[in-house]
Each structure stands twice: as C-alpha cells, then as structure tokens.
C-alpha positions as CSV (number, residue, x, y, z in Angstrom):
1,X,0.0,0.0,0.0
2,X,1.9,3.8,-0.9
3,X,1.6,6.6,1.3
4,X,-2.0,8.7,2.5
5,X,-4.0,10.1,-0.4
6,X,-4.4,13.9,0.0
7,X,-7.6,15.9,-1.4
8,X,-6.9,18.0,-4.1
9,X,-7.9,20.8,-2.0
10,X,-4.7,20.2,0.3
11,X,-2.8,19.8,-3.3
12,X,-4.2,23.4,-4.3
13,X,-3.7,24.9,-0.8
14,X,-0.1,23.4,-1.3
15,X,0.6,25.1,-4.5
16,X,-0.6,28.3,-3.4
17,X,1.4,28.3,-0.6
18,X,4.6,27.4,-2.0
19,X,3.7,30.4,-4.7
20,X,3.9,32.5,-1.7
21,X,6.6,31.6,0.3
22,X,9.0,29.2,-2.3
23,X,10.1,27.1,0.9
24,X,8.9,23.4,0.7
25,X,9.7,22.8,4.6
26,X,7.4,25.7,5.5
27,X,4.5,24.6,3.5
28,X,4.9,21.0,5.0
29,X,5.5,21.9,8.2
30,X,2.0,24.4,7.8
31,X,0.1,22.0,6.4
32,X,1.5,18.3,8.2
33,X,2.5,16.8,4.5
34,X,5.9,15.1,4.4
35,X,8.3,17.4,2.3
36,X,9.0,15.0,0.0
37,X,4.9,14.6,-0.8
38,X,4.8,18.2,-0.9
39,X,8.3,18.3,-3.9
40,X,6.7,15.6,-6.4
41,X,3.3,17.3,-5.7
42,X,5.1,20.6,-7.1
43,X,7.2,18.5,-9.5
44,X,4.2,16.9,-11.4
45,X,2.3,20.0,-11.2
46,X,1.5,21.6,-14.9
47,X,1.8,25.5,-15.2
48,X,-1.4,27.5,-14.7
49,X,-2.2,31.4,-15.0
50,X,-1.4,31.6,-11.7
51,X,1.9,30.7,-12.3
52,X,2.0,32.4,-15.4
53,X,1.2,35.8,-13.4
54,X,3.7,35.2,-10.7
55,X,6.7,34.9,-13.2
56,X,4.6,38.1,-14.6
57,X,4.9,39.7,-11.2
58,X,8.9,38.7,-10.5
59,X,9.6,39.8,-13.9
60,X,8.3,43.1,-13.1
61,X,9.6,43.4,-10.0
62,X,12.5,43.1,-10.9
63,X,12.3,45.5,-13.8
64,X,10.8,48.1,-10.6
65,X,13.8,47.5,-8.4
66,X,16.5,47.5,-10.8
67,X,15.3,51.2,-12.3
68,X,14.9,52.4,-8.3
69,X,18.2,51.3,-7.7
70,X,19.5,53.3,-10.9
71,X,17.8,56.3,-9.3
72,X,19.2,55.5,-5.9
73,X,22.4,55.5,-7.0
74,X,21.7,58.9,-9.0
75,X,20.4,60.4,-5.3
76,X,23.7,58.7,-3.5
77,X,25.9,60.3,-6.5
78,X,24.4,64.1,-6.2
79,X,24.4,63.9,-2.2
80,X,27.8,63.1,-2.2
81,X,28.8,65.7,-5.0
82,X,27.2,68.2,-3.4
83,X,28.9,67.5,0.1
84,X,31.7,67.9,-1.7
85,X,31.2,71.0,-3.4
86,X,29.5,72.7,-0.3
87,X,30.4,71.3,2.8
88,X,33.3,74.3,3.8
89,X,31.0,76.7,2.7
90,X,28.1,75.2,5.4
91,X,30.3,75.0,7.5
92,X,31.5,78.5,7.8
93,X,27.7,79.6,7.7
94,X,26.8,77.9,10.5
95,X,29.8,79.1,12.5
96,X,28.5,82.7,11.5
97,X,24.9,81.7,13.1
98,X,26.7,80.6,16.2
99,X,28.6,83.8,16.5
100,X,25.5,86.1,16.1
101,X,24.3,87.3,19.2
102,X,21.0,87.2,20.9
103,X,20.0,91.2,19.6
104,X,20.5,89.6,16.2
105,X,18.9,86.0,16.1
106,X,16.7,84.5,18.7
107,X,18.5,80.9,19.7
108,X,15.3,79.2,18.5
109,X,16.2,81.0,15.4
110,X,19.7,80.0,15.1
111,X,18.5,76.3,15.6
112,X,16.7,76.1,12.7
113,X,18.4,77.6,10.4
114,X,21.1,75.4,11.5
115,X,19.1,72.5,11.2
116,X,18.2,73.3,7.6
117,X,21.4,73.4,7.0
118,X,22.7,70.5,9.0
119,X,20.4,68.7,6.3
120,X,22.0,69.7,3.4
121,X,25.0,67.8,4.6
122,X,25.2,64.1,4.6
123,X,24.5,63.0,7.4
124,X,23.8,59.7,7.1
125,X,24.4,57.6,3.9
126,X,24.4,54.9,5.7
127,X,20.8,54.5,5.3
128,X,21.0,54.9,1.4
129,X,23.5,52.6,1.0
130,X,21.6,50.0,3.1
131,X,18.4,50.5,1.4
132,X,20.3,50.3,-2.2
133,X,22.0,46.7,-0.6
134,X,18.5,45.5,0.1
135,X,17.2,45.9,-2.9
136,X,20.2,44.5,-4.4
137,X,19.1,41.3,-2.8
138,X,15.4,41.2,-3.5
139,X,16.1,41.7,-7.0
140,X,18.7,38.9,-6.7
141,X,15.9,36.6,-5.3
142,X,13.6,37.5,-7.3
143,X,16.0,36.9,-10.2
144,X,17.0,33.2,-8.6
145,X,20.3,34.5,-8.1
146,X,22.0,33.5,-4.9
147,X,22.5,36.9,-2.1
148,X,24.9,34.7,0.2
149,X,28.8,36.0,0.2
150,X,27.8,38.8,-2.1
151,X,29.1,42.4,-1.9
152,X,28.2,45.9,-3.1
153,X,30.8,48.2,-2.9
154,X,31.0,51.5,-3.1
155,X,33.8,53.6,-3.9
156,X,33.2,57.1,-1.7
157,X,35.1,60.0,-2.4
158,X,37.7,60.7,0.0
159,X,36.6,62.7,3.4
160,X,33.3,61.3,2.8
161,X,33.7,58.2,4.7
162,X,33.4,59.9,8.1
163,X,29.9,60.5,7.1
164,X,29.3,56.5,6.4
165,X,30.4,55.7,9.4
C-alpha cells in the first residue's frame, strides 16, 4: 500500500502556498504533509495562469527594483557631489549663526536655520547605502540568483567616509 491520499484541496492549498513563500519545509511543516509529498506534488504539477502571473509579477519586480536602484544610486551620486562642493562653505555659515548674538537672532532662530542646514549635509548615507543593498538582494531573489557571500561596494570619495560611518 503507498503513502496517505491527499484531497486535491490540500494539493491546491499546497501550490498556493509554496507560490507565496517558495520554501517546501514551511508549507509541510503548515500543512503536516511530508516534504517530499509536498516536492513531487510541485514536480508533477502543470503550469497554470497563476503561475504564469507570478513569473509576470517577478519579472516586473524586478524591472521596478532595478530602475529604483538606478535612481538610488543617482540620489547617493548628487548627495555626495554636493557634500563635496558645499560642505566648507556650510560649515562656515553655521559658524556665523553661532557667533551672532541674541540682539541679532533668537536661539530658537539660530537652531533652525542650523538644522536646515545640517540637512544639506550628509548626514547619514548609511541608510541609502543599506536601502540600495537590500534591494540588491530582493532583486537577486527574485531573479533566482544567490544573495549569500555577495558584496556591493562603493567607492566614496575621500573625506566622505566619516559620514558613512
């Protein structure tokens, strides 16, 4: 005698799950089907729409994150550029503002206009650079490209690496 018989609701339930998540163990484990069941289910299966539209959907995502990571890399490029170009100028303003005295700017005053120009420094790429990494790895995923022992590097423009850090 083989193994249990499983409805073909459980089958369909199986499918849709794996669609989801693409991890055989978690959809046995969810639904108590041995893995292996669960692998010639998906083996066997023919192609429907819905996995017609999924490939649709990866394709396109990955189409999304590879022109927003273009773009992020546009924003990382300008920030830093403009760092560059501006950042002893900013500087000295702000020392001005902190040399005014209280007849000439109130210190709620100074504060902001300090802050707004705090802002047009770099503060923190870090978060840039982490949010371009990340997409660098869904898109890899997505793609069926392996994200272990990869690297993104990028090459900072000297002085700027006090800001990365």
């Amino acid at each position: 005698m083989r193994g249990k018989k499983y409805s073909d609701e459980v089958k369909e339930k199986a499918y849709m799950m794996y669609a989801v998540c693409g991890n055989i163990a978690e959809v046995a484990k969810a639904l108590k089907v041995p893995a292996n069941t669960i692998s010639v289910w998906l083996k066997n299966k023919k192609s429907d729409e819905f996995d017609e539209l999924r490939a649709k959907k990866k394709r396109e995502f990955v189409e999304q994150s590879s022109d927003i990571i273009d773009k992020a890399m546009t924003l990382l490029e300008r920030r830093i550029d403009r760092a560059l170009e501006k950042e002893a100028e900013l500087d000295m303003v702000i020392d001005a503002i902190e040399d005014m005295g209280s007849d000439e700017l109130s210190q709620k005053t100074k504060q902001r206009l300090i802050g707004a120009i705090e802002m047009l420094k770099i503060q923190d790429i870090r978060s840039l650079t982490t949010a371009i990494g990340t997409l660098y790895d869904k898109r890899a995923l997505a793609k069926g490209e392996s994200t272990e022992n990869t690297s993104v590097t990028f090459k900072l423009p000297e002085g700027i690496m006090k800001y990365a850090e």
